[in-house]
Structure formats: structure tokens, C-alpha cells
TISE-872819 format. One record per residue (C-alpha): residue number from 1; residue in one letter; x, y negated, z. Coordinates in nm, 2 decimals, decimal comma, always signed. Example, Ala and Ser with C-alpha at 12.3 -4.5 7.8 and 13.67 -1.06 7.14 Angstrom:
<atoms>
ATOM num residu      u      v      w
ATOM   1      a  +1,23  +0,45  +0,78
ATOM   2      s  +1,37  +0,11  +0,71
</atoms>
This chain:
<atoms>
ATOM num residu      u      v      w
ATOM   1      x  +7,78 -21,92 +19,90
ATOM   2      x  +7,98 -22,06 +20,13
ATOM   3      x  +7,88 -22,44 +20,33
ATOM   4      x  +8,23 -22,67 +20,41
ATOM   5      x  +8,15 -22,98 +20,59
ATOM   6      x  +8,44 -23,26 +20,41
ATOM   7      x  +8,62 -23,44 +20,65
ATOM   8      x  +8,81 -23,73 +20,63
ATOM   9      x  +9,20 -23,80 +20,63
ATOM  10      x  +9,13 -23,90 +20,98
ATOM  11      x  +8,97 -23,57 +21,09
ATOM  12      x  +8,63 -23,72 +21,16
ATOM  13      x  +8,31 -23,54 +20,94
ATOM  14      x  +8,04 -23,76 +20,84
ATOM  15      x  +7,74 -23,50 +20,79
ATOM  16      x  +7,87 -23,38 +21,18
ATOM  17      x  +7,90 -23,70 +21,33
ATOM  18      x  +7,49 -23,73 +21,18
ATOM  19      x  +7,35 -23,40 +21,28
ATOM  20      x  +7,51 -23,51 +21,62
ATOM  21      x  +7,38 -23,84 +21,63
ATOM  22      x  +6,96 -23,71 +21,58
ATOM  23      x  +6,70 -23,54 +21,84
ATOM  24      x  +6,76 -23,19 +21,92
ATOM  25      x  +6,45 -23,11 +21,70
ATOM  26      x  +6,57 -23,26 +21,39
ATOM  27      x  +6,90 -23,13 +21,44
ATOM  28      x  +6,80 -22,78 +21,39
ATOM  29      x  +6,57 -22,85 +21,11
ATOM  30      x  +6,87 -23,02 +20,94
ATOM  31      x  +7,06 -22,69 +21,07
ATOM  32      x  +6,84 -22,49 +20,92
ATOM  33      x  +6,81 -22,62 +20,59
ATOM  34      x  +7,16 -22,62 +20,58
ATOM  35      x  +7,17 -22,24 +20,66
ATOM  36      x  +6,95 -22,19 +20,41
ATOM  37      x  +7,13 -22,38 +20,13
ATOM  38      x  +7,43 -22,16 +20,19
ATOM  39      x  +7,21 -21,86 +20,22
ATOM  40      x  +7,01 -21,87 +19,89
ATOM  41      x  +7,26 -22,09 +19,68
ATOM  42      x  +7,17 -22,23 +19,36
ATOM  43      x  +6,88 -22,03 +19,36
ATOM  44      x  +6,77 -22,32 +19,62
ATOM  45      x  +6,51 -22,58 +19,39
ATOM  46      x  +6,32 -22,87 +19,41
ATOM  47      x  +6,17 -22,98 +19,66
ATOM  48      x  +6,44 -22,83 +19,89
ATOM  49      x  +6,75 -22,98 +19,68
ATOM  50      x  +6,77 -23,24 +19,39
ATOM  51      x  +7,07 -23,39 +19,14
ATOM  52      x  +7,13 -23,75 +19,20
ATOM  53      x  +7,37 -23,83 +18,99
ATOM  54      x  +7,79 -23,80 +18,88
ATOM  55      x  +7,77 -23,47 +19,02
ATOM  56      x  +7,65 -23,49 +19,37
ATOM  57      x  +7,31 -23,33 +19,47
ATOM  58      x  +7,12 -23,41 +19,76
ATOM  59      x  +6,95 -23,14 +20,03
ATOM  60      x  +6,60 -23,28 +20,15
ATOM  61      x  +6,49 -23,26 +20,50
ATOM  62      x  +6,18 -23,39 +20,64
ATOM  63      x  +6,26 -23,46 +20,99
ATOM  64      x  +6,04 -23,65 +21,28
ATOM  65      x  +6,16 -24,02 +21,18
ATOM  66      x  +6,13 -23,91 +20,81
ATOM  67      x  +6,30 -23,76 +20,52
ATOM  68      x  +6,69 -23,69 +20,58
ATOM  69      x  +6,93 -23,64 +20,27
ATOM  70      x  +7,28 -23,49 +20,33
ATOM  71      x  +7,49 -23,53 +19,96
ATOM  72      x  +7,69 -23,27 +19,84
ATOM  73      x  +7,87 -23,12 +19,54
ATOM  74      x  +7,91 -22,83 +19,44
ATOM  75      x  +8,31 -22,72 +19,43
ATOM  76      x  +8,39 -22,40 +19,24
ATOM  77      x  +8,01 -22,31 +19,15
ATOM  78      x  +8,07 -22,10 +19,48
ATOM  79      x  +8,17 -22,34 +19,78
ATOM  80      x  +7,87 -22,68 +19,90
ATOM  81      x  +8,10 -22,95 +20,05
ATOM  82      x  +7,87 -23,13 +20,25
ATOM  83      x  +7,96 -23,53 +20,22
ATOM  84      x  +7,75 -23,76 +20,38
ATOM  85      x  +7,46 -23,77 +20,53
ATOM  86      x  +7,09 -24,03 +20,57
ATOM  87      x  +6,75 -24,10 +20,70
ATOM  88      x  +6,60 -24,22 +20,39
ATOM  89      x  +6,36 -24,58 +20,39
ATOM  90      x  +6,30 -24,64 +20,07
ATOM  91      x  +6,18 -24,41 +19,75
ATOM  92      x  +6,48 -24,31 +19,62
ATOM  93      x  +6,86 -24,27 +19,77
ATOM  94      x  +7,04 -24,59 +19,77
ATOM  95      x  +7,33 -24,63 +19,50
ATOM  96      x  +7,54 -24,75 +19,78
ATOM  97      x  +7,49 -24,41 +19,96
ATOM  98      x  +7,55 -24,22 +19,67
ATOM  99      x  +7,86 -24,42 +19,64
ATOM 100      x  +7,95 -24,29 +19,95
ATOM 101      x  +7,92 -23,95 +19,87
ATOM 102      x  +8,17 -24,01 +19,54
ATOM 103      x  +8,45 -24,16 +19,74
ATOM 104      x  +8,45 -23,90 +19,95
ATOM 105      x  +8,42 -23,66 +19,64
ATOM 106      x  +8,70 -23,79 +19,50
ATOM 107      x  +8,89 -23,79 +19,85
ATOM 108      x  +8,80 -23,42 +19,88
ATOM 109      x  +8,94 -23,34 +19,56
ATOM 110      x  +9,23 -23,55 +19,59
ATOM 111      x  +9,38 -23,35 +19,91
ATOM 112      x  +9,22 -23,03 +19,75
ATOM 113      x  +9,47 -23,02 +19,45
ATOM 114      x  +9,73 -23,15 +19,67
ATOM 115      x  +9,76 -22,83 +19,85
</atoms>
């Protein structure tokens, strides 16, 4: 399995400029879980990954300020395009975040066919 980080027209990556933005500690447990995702695949299960919804899944973290989700999809049943990533508050993602992760979805896809 293979892990792409999306990127915007722009250049910048949001699930990057995240991972960037945390302590050092959390950034390697996000690192790692990453890693792992592209190491064991679809084999990966809950509690480690869930579906959200209109095809974008989310990888679950627990990190020092609390419970980090980084949306993806899966492109190609071979290739995790990582969209967008958050520190979670409440019980479930927010639909706004989710929206997120569409839009750039559709962005990817979009430029990905325009090759």
C-alpha cells in the first residue's frame, strides 16, 4: 500500500502543515500510525481506522491533547491519499470537517484525471 499526502493547487498539504503544527511526541505517534496504515493496508480495523461517510475514512490517533483524526480515501484500492487532518472535541467528527476532506476529494480527483 502506498501513503500520498494530497496537496492543494497551491502546493500547500493540509495533513503536513498538521503533523507540523503538534509536539514532537504526538508527531511521531501520528507518524507512526501513519506508517502503519501504509504498512498493513486494509487489513488495518477498528479501532485503528473507521468509514465516516461518502467514501472518506478516518485513521484514529490518541495523542497527548486527545484523539487526532487524519481523513482519507482510498484511490485505486491500492494508494491512501491523506486529506485533512484534526484534534477531535466532541464524540463524533464534525460534518464540516468531513466536508473538508470531500472538497479536497473531489479536488484530488479533479487534477488526477486531468493528467
Amino acid at each position: 500500500m502506498q501513503i500520498e499526502f494530497y496537496e492543494k493547487s497551491n502546493g500547500r498539504c493540509p495533513v503536513t502543515e498538521f503533523i507540523r503544527d503538534l509536539e514532537l511526541a504526538e508527531q511521531a505517534d501520528v507518524n507512526f500510525a501513519v506508517a502503519r496504515l501504509g504498512e498493513m493496508g486494509l487489513a488495518l480495523r477498528r479501532p485503528h481506522i473507521d468509514y465516516l461517510r461518502d467514501d472518506i475514512y478516518e485513521l484514529r490517533v490518541r495523542i497527548k491533547r486527545g484523539h487526532c483524526r487524519v481523513l482519507y480515501f482510498i484511490f485505486h484500492r491500492d494508494t491512501f491519499v491523506l486529506l485533512h487532518a484534526i484534534v477531535k472535541k466532541t464524540g463524533k467528527v464534525a460534518d464540516a470537517e468531513i466536508e473538508h476532506a470531500i472538497e479536497y476529494k473531489h479536488d484530488y480527483m479533479k487534477r488526477y484525471t486531468s493528467r
